[in-house]
C-alpha positions, 0 to 999 in steps of 0.5 A: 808869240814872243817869249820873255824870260823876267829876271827873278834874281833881284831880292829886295831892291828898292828904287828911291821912288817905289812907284817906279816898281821895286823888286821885292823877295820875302821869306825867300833867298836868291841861290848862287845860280839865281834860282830862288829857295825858301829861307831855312826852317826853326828847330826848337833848341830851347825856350828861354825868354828875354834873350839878348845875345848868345855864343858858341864856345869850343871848351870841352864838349861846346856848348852856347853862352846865352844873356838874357836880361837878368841871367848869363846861362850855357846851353848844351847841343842838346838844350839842357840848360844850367845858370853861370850867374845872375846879373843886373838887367841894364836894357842895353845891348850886349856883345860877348867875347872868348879869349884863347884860355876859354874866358868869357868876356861880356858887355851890356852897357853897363858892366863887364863881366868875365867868366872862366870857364875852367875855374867856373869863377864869375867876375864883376869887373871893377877898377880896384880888383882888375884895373878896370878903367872902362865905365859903361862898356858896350862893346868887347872882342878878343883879339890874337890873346887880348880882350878888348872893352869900349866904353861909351864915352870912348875910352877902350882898354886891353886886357893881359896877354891870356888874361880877361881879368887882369887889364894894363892900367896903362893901356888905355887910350880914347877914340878921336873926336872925329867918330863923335861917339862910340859905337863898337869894337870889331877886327878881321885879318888881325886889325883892330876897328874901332866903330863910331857914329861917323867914323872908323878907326883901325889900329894894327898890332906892333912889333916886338910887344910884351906885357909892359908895350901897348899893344896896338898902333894907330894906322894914321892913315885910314879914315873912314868918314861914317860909321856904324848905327848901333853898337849891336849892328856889327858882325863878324862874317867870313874875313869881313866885317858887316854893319849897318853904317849911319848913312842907313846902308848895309855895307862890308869892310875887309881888307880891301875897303868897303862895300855897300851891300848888295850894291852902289845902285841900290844904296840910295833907295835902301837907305831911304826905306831904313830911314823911315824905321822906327829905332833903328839905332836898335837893330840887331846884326847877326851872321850865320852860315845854312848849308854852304850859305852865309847870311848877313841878318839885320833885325828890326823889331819894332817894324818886324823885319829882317833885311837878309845879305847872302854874301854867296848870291850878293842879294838882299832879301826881306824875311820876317824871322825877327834873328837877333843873335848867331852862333857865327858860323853854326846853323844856330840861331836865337830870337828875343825868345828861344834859340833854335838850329836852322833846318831844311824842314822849313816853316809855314809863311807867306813866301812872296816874289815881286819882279822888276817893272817890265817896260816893253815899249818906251814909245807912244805905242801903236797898239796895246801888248796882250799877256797870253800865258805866265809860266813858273817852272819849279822844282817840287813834287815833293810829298804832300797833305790832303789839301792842295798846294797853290801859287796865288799870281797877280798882275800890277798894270801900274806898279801900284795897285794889283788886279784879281788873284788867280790860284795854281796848283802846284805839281802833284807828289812825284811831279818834280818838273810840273809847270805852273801855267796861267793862261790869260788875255790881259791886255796892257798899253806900257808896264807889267808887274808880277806878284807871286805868292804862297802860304804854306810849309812846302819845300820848293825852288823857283828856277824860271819865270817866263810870259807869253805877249803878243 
């Protein structure tokens, strides 16, 4: 009898025409070895409500900057919250920045604000008492001692050197026509981006600048031909930047160039499911880091799902943790409501795997191929309740609709290597499909999946 080994290391790949058979991965991740893992569980940080963006500062003993729709807040590691200031809701969506000197810049569409955190002063920024020449500013960064607005209408400022308050009345500049309109600000190995709709450009720092030079140059040579979707798609990764580009692509830009993610092949039938979202000019991009994992995470919540990169294992996932902020590069992560740390104590969800479609004969066959056996092997036998724990596997003979639900136990406690074995005789003429499933809170790995066909 003929062993075959299927391939579980697919994530979400959506082909252009889903009836072809579509690998699909939910609630779970692929591992850098290909093994397939839970995503992390939600530890209740803090509960607070309308959250729009948070950020983790180093001043004094850390701490996280949280703006929710009418309040800018700083929530200690131990969740103890206390109110910086109160602001005016403008329903946009918000970026937050920090300067070398620990100030605090925010954008939410509407106004900037800054923060110091050494004076504890709160200030509205306006053109009289800051030179503040931007008007509805969406999108800020910090960049070497700068701190950098973007305004909706394309106008971008830089602040003094070390000084979020203070902006150089000749410093402002406007983006090309050819980003038609802007979206957002970002940087990786000390270069500018500046995002649009339909393109990006890059400014590099100059030579020699003091406080009376402009203190960027424009790279008249790099051009992008599309840009990003929203102004809150883009983040910062590990010397690259993430972004959700107006092709409706996943994509990565660094110093090389760029990638679509997780790959060129799946670009086209990615881009042909996002596009059917509904406002997902609203998506939310966030990037976080679980146990030596780093997560690209792109939120939709009106359709209540996530697509998750793992820059590690170089596959994307589907998860229904609707994320739409990060602490970059911390185990800590925040929801329209509360912000929680990340943790190996995982939540109770429906965790599914679908495989690739499995073409065992392209010809007109002679007989038809028999399934015997399925076989999961996983890593488990960890402490369990009373009830018991069950895969739910099902077969699709046409990618399309999927026979009766057989139920497997999992391997009793102190049962790492238990086998989940289905025997079964179900004959099939072409194709083969596999569904797996569980609900529950159990921690486990899926290392293999093999079947037995005559």
């Amino acid at each position: 009898m003929p062993v075959i080994t299927v391939p579980i290391n697919k994530g979400f790949s959506p082909d252009w025409n889903t009836r072809l058979g579509s690998p699909d991965l939910v609630n779970m991740f692929v591992g850098q070895s290909g093994e397939l893992y839970p995503t992390p569980g939600m530890s209740l940080l803090v509960s607070i409500d309308n959250i729009r963006k948070i950020h983790f500062t180093p001043f004094k003993s850390t701490s996280y900057i949280v703006v929710t729709s009418s309040n800018v807040l700083r929530v200690d590691l131990s969740g103890d919250v206390s109110l910086i200031s109160t602001i005016i809701n403008s329903g946009l969506q918000v970026q937050i920045a920090e300067n070398l000197q620990n100030q605090i810049a925010i954008s939410d569409g509407r106004n900037g604000y800054v923060y110091d955190q050494n004076t504890s002063v709160f200030t509205k920024l306006d053109p009289v008492n800051n030179n503040f020449a931007i008007t509805s500013p969406i999108s800020v960064i910090s960049l070497n001692s700068y701190i950098i607005f973007l305004g909706s209408d394309g106008i971008w400022q830089v602040s003094l050197p070390n000084q979020a308050v203070q902006y150089d009345p000749e410093g402002e500049q406007k983006i090309d026509s050819s980003l038609t309109s802007a979206k957002c600000l970002s940087s990786v190995d000390n270069n500018l981006f500046i995002f649009g709709l339909t393109g990006i450009e890059r400014w590099i720092p100059t030579l020699n600048t003091n406080v009376y030079l402009f203190p960027f140059q424009k790279d008249t040579n790099y051009k992008k031909d599309f840009g990003a979707i929203s102004s809150a798609c883009v983040a910062n990764g590990i010397n690259k930047i993430y972004f959700l580009s107006s092709r409706f692509i996943p994509m990565s830009l660094d110093s090389n160039g760029m990638l679509e993610l997780p790959d060129q092949q799946n670009a086209i039938g990615i881009s042909k499911i996002i596009s059917q979202y509904q406002e997902k000019e609203l998506c939310h991009g966030s990037f976080y880091s679980f146990r030596g994992n780093y997560f690209f995470h792109i939120t939709f919540q009106k359709e209540g799902i996530s697509l998750v990169y793992n820059q590690n294992s170089n596959k994307l996932t589907k998860s229904d943790d609707l994320i739409i902020s990060s602490a970059q590069n911390h185990e800590v992560v925040a929801k329209q409501s509360n912000v929680y740390n990340l943790s190996l104590e995982t939540d109770y969800k429906k965790r599914t795997l679908i495989t690739e479609r499995l073409v065992l004969y392209k010809e007109q066959a002679n007989s038809r191929n028999l399934l015997n056996g399925i076989e999961v092997k996983m890593v488990q036998g960890y402490s369990q309740k009373i009830e018991p724990q069950l895969l739910e596997i099902s077969l699709s003979l046409d990618s399309d609709s999927w026979l009766n639900v057989i139920r497997i136990p999992f391997g009793l406690t102190g049962e790492r290597n238990h086998l989940a074995i289905l025997k079964c005789n179900v004959s099939f003429p072409y194709e083969l499909t596999l569904k797996i499933e569980y609900h529950g809170n159990y921690n486990f790995t899926i290392e293999k999946l093999t079947l037995t066909v005559n």
